[in-house]
N, C-alpha and C positions, 0 to 999 in steps of 0.2 A: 403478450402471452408466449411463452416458448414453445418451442413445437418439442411432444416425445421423442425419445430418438428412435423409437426403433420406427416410427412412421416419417423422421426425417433419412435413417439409412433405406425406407424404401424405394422414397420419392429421387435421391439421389438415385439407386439403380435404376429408378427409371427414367429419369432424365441423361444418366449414361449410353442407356442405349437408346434412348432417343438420337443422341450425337452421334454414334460409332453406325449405326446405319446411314443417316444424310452422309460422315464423311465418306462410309465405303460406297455410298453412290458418286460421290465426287471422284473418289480413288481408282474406281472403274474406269471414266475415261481420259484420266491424264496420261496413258501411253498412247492411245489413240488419234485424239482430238488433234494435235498438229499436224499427225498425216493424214487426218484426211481433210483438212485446209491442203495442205500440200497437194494433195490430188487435184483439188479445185482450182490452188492457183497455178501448179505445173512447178515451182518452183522454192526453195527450203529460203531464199531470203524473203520471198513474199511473205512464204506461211509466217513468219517470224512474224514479218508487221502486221498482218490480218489477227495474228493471235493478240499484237498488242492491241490493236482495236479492239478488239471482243474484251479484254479485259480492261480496258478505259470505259466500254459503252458499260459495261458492268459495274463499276465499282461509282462512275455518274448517277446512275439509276439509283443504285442503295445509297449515295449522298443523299439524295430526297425523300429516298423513302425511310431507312434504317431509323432517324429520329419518330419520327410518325407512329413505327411500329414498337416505340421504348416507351412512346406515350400512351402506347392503344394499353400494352401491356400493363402499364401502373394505374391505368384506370380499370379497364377489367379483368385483367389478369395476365396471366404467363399461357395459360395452358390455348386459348383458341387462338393466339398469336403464331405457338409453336404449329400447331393446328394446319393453322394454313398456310404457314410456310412449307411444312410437307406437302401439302396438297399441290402447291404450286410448284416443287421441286420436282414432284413428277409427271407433271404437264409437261416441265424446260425439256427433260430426258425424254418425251414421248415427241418434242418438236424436233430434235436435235437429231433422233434417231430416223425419223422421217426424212430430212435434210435433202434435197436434191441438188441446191448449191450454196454459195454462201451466205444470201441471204436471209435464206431459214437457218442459219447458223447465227446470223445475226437476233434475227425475231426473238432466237431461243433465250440471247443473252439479257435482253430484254426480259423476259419470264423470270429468269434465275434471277434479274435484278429486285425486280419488284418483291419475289416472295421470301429471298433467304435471310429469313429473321431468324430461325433456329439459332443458331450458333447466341447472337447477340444477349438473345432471350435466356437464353440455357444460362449465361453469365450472371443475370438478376436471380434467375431460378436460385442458382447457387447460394447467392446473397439472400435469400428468403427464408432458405432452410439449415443456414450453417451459422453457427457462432462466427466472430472475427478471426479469433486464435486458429480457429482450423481450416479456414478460409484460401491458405494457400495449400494445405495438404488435398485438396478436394478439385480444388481446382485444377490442380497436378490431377487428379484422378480424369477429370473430362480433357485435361492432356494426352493421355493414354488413350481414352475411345480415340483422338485424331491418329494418333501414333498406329491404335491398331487397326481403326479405317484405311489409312495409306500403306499400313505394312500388307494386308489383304487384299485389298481393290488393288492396288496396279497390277497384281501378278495375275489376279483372276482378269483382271480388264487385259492384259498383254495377251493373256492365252486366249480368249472370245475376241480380240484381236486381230490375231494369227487368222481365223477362223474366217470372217468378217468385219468389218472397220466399223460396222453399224451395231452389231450385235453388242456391245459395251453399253449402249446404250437403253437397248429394252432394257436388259438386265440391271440396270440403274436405275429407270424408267419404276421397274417391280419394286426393288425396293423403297425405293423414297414413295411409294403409294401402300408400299404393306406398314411402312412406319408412321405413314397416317392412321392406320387401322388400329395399329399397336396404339398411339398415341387417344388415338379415338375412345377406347376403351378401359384402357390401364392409367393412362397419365395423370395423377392429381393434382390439382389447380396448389400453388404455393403459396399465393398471396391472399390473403383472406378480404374479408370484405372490408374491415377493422379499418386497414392499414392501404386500402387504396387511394389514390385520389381523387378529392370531391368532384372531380372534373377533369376534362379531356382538355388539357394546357395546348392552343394552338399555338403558342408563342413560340412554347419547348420543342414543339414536334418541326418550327422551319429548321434548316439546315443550318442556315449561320447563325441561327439564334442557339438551336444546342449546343453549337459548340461554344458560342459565347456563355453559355450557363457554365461550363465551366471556368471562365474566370471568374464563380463567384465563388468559388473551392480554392485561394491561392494554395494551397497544399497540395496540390494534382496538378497543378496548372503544368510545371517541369514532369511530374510521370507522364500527362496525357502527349507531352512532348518527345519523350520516349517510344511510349507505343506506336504514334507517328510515325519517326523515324524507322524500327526495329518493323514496321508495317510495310514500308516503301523498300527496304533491304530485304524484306521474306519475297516480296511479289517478283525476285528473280528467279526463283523456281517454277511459278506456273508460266513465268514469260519467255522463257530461254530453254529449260535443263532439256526438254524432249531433242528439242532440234540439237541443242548443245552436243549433247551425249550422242546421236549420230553424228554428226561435223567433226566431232575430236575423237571420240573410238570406234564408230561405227556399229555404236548399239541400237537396233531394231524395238520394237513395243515388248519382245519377250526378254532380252535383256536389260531395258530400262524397267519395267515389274517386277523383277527382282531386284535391282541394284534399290526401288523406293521398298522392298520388301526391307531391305539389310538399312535403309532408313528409318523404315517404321517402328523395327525391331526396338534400333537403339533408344525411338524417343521413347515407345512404350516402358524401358526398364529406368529410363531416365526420369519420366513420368510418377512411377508408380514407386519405383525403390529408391530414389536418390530425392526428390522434390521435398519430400516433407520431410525425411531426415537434414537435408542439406538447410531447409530454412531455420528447423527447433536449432541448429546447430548455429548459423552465419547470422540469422538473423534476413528478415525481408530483400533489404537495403546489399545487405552483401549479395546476398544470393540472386538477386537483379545483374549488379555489375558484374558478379565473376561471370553468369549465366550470357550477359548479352558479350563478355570477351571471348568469354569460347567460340563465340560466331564469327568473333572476326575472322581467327584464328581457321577457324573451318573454311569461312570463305575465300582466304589468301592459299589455302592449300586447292582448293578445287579451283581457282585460278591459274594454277603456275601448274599441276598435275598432268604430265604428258602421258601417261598412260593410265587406264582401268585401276589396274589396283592403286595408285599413287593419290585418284580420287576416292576412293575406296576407304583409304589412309585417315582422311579429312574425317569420315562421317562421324565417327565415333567420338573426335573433338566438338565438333558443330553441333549433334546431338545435346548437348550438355547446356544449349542455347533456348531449351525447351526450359529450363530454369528461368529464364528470365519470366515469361509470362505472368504463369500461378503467382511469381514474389508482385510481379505490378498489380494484379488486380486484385490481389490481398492488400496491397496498400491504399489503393484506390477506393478500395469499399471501404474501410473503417471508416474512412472522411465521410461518409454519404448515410443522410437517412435512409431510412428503408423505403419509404413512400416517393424518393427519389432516384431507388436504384436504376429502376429499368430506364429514364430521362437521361441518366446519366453513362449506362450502357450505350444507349441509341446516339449518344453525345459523341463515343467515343470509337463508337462505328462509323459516326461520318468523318471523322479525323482517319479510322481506314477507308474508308470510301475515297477520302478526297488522296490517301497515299496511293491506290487503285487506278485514279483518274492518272496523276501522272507519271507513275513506275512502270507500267506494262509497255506503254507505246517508248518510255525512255530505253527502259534494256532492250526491248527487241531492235529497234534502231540500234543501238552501239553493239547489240550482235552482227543483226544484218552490215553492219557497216564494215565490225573488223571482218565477215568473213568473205566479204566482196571483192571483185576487182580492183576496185578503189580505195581499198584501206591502205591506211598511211604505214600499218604493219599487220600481218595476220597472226591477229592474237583473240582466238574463241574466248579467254577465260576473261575478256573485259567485262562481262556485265559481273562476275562474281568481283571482279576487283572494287569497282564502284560498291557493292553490296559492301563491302569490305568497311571502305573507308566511311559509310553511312551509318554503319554501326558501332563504326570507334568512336563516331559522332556522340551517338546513342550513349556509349559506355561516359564519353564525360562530362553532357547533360544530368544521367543519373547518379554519377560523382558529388555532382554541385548541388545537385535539387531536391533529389529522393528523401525524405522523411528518416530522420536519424530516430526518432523517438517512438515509441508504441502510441500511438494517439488516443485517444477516448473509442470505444464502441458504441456507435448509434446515435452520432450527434446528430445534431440538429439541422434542419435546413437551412444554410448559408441565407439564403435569400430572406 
């Protein structure tokens, strides 16, 4: 049965800002969150590593859990999954903000592992209430809620910052608890009862086993290897950019909120004006490669960038790397029944889980390392070079592999 449109363009608005609130609670403490590790450990090459840790224990935790939560989802639905990943989102931000050392900063990452299925969920959502055809123009659209999360949250998180090191937190804390209530209320369920599945698949919900469900897709098998990659090259931003940007220009939490403001900006118009034009025009498959090459190109410039504005320069190329996404998981979905999207979501979450487990403790090390005593040279921009050459990786995997053809909509289950 197709769903109306005007009750699928609601359900979309309301699954956009279902997103654009958990990210502006994310976007709240990323000016923060490194100094006040830094307070904790007295030292910016520590906080480096302690950050990689938190982000290793994190992205562990959602390896085990994110399939579980793609399974809960396609058996009873979308909406109590997203449900209580808010719920849990603002417990992490209530532990976090309590913090007395790093331990409770640890517990917290803990919380945030278990509950943050939003995001994943949001991606099946999509797949429930969109045609194929317009699958990457929409998707671009919940690109924008991130774009306009992170353009928002850091500037307000820098300035309650200033303030207090804690206080990013309550006010994140509120949010992601007022977006349960939002959720609680407004949010309609996508998946009908029609089209669930007869049963809770433990097989699909272990970790190595979802992601071995996808080689029963050889058509995804090269995208999900993509995403992989372009997943382990984004995780240099929450691992590095805070300490980065003070270590190379001596930007504070109020100048680092704005400069992810002038970030936000650009992916929001990249998102919303250039995504669905750029794919009707290039096609999926193009607009993957040109999209993950601007990244490179962005990352080689905030590597070698001796001043502010020179990284500055970089964003608005890099920005245009927010193309790749919408074209992958518009090509990713057509392959996939509907009864298997959220399986296949949760599939593709632990392939970024397991990018998570090992990108955060890698760049923070080869930060911490060029900015030490003991670096063989001192060079900050190393963890963006490594991003660099990860996604030129990227760019000629989805050369080789990417789907040159418009595939069928709503095949069948592989299996």
């Amino acid at each position: 049965m197709t769903t109306p449109a005007a009750p699928r363009k609601a359900a979309l608005a309301f699954i956009f800002l279902v997103v654009l609130i958990d990210v502006l609670a994310f976007g709240l403490i990323i000016p923060v969150l490194p100094h006040l590790v830094e307070q904790f450990t007295g030292s910016k090459a520590q906080a480096a590593l302690w950050i990689g840790i938190f982000g290793t224990l994190f992205a562990a935790i959602q390896f085990v859990c994110s399939p579980i939560q793609g399974a809960l989802s396609d058996r009873y639905g979308r909406r109590p999954v997203i449900l209580l990943s808010c719920l849990g989102l603002g417990l992490d931000f209530v532990i976090m903000a309590l913090a007395p050392g790093l331990w409770w900063l640890l517990l917290a990452r803990v919380f945030s592992g278990l509950f943050s299925a939003s995001f994943t969920t949001a991606n099946a959502y999509i797949a429930d209430i969109t045609p194929p055809e317009q699958r990457a123009r929409n998707y671009g659209l919940i690109g924008a809620a991130f774009g306009l999360g992170f353009t928002l949250g850091p500037v307000l998180g820098g300035w309650l910052g200033e303030i207090d090191l804690h206080l990013p937190f309550w006010f994140a804390a509120g949010l992601a608890l007022l977006n349960f209530c939002y959720g609680l209320f407004v949010l309609p369920e996508s998946l009908a009862p029609a089209s669930r599945a007869q049963r809770f698949d433990w097989s699909a919900a272990r970790p190595l086993a979802a992601i071995r469900l996808i080689g029963r897709y050889p058509a995804i098998i090269g995208l999900a290897g993509v995403v992989f990659i372009a997943n382990l090259a984004h995780y240099v931003y929450p691992s590095v950019f805070v300490l980065f940007a003070d270590v190379r220009y001596g930007w504070g939490p109020w100048q680092v909120g704005w400069v992810l403001f002038v970030v936000g900006v650009c992916s929001v118009i990249v998102n919303v004006a250039v995504v669905g034009r750029a794919v009707k025009a290039m096609g999926e498959r193009r607009a993957l490669i040109f999209g993950l090459s601007c990244g490179v190109v962005g990352f080689l410039v905030y590597a070698f960038a001796s001043s502010g504005w020179m990284f500055l320069a970089g964003v608005p190329v890099s920005a245009l790397w927010a193309m790749a996404g919408p074209a992958s998981q518009a090509l990713i979905t057509r392959q996939v029944a509907v009864d298997m999207q959220g399986r296949i979501q949760g599939a593709l979450m632990s392939l970024v889980s397991v990018a998570g487990i090992l990108a955060p403790i890698a760049f923070a090390s080869i930060f911490g390392l060029f900015i030490s005593d003991h670096a063989p040279v001192a060079f900050p921009g190393a963890p963006w070079m490594l991003a660099a050459l990860l996604l030129l990786a990227a760019v000629l995997i989805a050369a080789r592999y990417a789907p040159r053809g418009v595939p069928r909509a709503g095949v069948a289950d592989a299996g």
